[in-house]
C-alpha positions in Angstrom: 117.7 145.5 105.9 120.7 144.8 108.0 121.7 141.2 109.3 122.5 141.3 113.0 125.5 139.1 113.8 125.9 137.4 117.1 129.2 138.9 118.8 130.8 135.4 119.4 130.7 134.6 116.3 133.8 135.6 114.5 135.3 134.3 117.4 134.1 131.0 116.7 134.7 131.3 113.6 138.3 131.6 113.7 138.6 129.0 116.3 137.3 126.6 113.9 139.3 127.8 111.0 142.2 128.0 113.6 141.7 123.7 114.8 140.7 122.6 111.3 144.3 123.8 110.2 146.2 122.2 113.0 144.3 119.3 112.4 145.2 119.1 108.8 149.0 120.1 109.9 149.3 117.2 112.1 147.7 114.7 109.8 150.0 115.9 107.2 153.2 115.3 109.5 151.7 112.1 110.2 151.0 111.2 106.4 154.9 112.0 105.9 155.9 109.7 108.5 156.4 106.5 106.8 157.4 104.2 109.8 154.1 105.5 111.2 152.4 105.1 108.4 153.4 100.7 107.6 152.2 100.9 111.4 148.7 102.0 110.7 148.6 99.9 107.4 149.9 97.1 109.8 147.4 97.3 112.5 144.3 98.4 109.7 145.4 94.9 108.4 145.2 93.0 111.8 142.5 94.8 112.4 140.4 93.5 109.3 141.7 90.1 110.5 140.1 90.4 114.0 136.7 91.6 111.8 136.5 88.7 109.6 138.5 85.7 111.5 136.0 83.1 111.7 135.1 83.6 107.8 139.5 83.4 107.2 140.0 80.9 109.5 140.8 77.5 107.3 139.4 75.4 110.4 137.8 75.5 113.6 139.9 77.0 116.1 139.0 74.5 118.7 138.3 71.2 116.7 140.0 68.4 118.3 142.2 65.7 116.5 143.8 63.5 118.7 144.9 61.4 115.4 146.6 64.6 113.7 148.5 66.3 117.2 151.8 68.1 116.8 151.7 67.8 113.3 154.7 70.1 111.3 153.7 72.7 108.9 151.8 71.3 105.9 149.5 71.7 103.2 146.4 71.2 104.7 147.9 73.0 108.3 149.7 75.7 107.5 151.2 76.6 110.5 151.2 72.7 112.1 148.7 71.7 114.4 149.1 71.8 118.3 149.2 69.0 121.2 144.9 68.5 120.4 145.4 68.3 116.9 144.2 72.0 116.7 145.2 74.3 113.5 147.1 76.8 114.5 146.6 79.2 111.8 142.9 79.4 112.7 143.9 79.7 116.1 146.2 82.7 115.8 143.5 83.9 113.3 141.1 84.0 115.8 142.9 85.3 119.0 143.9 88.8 117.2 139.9 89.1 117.7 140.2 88.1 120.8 143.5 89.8 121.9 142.3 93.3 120.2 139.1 93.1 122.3 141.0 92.7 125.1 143.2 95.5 124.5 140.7 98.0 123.2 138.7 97.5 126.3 141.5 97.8 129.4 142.6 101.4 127.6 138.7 102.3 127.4 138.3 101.4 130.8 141.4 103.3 132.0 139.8 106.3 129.8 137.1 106.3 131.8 138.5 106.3 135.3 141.9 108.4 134.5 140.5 110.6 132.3 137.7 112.1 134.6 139.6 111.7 137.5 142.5 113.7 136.1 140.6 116.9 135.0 138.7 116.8 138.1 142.4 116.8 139.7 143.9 119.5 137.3 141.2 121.7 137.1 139.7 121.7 140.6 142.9 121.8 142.1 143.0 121.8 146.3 142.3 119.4 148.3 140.8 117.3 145.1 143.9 117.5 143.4 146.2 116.4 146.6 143.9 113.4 147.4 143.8 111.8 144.5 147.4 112.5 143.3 148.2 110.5 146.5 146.1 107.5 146.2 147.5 107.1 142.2 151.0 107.5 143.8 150.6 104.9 146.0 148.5 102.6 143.5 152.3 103.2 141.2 154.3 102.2 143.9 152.6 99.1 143.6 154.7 96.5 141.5 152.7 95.9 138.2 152.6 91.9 138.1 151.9 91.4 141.6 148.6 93.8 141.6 147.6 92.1 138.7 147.8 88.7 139.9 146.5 89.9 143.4 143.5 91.7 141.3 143.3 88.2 139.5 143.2 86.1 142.5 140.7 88.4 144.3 137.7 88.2 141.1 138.8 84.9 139.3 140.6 84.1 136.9 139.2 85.0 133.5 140.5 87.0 130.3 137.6 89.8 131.6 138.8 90.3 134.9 143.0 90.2 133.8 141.6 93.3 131.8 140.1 94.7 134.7 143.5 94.3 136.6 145.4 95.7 133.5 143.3 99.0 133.5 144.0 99.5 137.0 147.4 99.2 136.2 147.6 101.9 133.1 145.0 104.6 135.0 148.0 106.4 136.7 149.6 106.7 132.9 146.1 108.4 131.7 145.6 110.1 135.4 149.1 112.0 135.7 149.0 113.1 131.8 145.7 114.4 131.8 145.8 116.1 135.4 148.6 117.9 134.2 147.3 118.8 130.2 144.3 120.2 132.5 146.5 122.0 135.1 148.1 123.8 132.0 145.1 124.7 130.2 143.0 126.0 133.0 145.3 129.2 132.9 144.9 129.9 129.5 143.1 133.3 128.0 140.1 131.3 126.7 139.9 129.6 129.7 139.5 133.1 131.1 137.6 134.6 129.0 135.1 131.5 128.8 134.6 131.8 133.0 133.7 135.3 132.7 131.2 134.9 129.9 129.1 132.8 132.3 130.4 129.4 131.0 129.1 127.2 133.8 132.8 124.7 134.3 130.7 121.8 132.8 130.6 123.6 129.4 134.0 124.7 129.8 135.4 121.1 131.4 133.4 119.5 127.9 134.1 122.0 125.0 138.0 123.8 126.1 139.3 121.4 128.7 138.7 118.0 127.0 140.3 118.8 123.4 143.2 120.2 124.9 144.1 116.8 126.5 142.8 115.0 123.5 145.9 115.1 121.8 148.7 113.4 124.9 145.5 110.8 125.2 145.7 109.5 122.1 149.5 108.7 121.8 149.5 107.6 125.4 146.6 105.1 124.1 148.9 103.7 121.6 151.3 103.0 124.1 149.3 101.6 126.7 147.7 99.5 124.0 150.9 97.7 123.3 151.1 97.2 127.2 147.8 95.9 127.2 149.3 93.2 125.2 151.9 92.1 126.8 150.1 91.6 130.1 147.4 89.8 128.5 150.2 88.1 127.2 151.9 87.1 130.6 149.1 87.0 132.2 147.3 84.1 130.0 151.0 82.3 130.2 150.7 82.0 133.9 147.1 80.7 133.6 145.3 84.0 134.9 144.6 85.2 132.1 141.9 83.3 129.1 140.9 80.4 130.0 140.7 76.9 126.9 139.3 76.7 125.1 139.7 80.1 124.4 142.3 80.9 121.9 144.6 84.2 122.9 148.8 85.1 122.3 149.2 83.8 125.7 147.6 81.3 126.0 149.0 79.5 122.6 152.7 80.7 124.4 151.6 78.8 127.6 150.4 75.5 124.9 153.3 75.8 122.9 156.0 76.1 126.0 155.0 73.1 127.5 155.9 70.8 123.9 158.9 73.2 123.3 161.7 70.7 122.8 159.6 68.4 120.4 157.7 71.1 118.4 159.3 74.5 118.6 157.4 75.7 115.5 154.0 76.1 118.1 156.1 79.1 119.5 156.9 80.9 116.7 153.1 82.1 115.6 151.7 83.5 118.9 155.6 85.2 119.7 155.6 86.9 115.7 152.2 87.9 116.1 152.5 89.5 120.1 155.7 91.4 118.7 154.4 92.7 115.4 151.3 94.4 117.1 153.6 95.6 120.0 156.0 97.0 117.6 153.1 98.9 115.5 151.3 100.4 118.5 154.7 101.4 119.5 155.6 102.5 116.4 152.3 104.8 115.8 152.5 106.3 119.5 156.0 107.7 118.3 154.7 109.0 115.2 151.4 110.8 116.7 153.7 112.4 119.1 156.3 114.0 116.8 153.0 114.7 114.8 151.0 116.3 117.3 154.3 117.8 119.3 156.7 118.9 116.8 156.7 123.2 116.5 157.7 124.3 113.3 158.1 127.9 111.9 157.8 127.2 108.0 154.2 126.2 108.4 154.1 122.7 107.2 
């Protein structure tokens, strides 16, 4: 009795033999990264913070202590307490929840507007492709801070909406590398050979077209993830952004600013935290890039 074999299949086969090594390669180049690496133990670490905050947190976050305001460092406040008599500690324990949110929800709404709005672009083509490259052109010509605030001003502010005006900001970023992953990919063999085999283009847009621009999404996401939290940042300094009692980065920044020449240790928590998770999203971006770009010819 003979076994009858589908003909795609050692074609499929391969292919999975063929990703499942990549994928091992660049994990392995990332692995021997170890800047990239502290970054990823780094932001695991903040990450488990934002989890479990309220059960770390030492105090409430937004108890109020007239009696015990702008108190230094100290045994039962670590880090001081601000101008309400608020620990800090459980403050900045709190916001990298908050701050995290924020940031993991502007990139996933720029996903989902760039993303699909970029392979429509790149693999359409026409006048798809010339439309919409000219309305992201002229939404980047745009200066950055003034959208936002204008975005801001238009729904209220609210940390919700500054999100909403931060993803509109970062769409181009996900539009303009996707579009162009797409473009590349659409004239490749298996592209080809896919079409002619009756692949209808939502088959081929789901299982060829979106891998292939998997790889620049995710280092661009690390990136924009670090922008993310410097306009949250700025924005909740100005007063756009979180509103109190909420407790975010820029919001403590705009707190602490405003007692800077009598307690300057208010400034320091919020700024070492907003740089140490800037610098670690940067940080891993660089390292999934030389990861995921880097050719070699020895095989590693």
């Amino acid at each position: 009795m003979t076994t009858r074999r589908t003909p795609g299949a050692p074609v499929r086969v391969l292919r999975f033999k063929v990703r499942r090594r990549l994928k091992s390669r660049v994990l392995k180049r990332l692995l021997h990264n170890k800047i990239a690496v502290a970054s990823m133990v780094v932001l695991f670490l903040l990450i488990v913070v934002a989890a479990v905050g309220p059960l770390l947190a030492p105090h409430d976050p937004n108890a109020v202590s007239l009696s015990q305001r702008l108190m230094g460092p100290s045994g039962a406040h670590w880090l001081g307490t601000d101008e309400l008599g608020r620990d800090v500690l459980s403050r900045v324990i709190v916001a990298t929840r908050v701050d995290l949110l924020a940031s993991a929800q502007a990139v996933g709404l720029a996903l989902l507007i760039g993303v699909p709005l970029g392979i429509v672009a790149g693999y359409a083509g026409g006048v798809a492709d010339a439309l919409l490259s000219r309305i992201i052109d002229a939404l980047m010509t745009l200066p950055p801070l003034i959208l936002a605030v204008v975005v801001v001003a238009i729904l209220g502010p609210g940390l919700h909406n500054a999100m909403l005006a931060i993803a509109i900001l970062i769409v181009p970023s996900f539009y303009r590398i996707v579009r162009a992953s797409t473009e590349g990919a659409r004239s490749e063999l298996y592209i080809e050979s896919a079409r002619a085999s009756g692949c209808s283009s939502w088959r081929i847009l789901w299982r060829h077209i979106l891998p292939a621009v998997s790889p620049p999404l995710l280092v661009q996401a690390s990136f924009s993830a670090s922008v993310v939290i410097v306009a949250e940042a700025s924005l909740s300094f100005l007063g756009l952004g979180a509103r109190a009692p909420q407790a975010t980065w820029g919001l403590m920044l705009s707190d602490a600013s405003a007692n800077i020449t009598t307690s300057s240790y208010l400034i320091y928590p919020p700024a070492v935290m907003v740089a140490i998770t800037i610098l670690a999203f940067s940080l891993l971006g660089d390292g999934l890039r030389d990861a995921l770009g880097r050719q070699t010819t020895d095989g590693r």
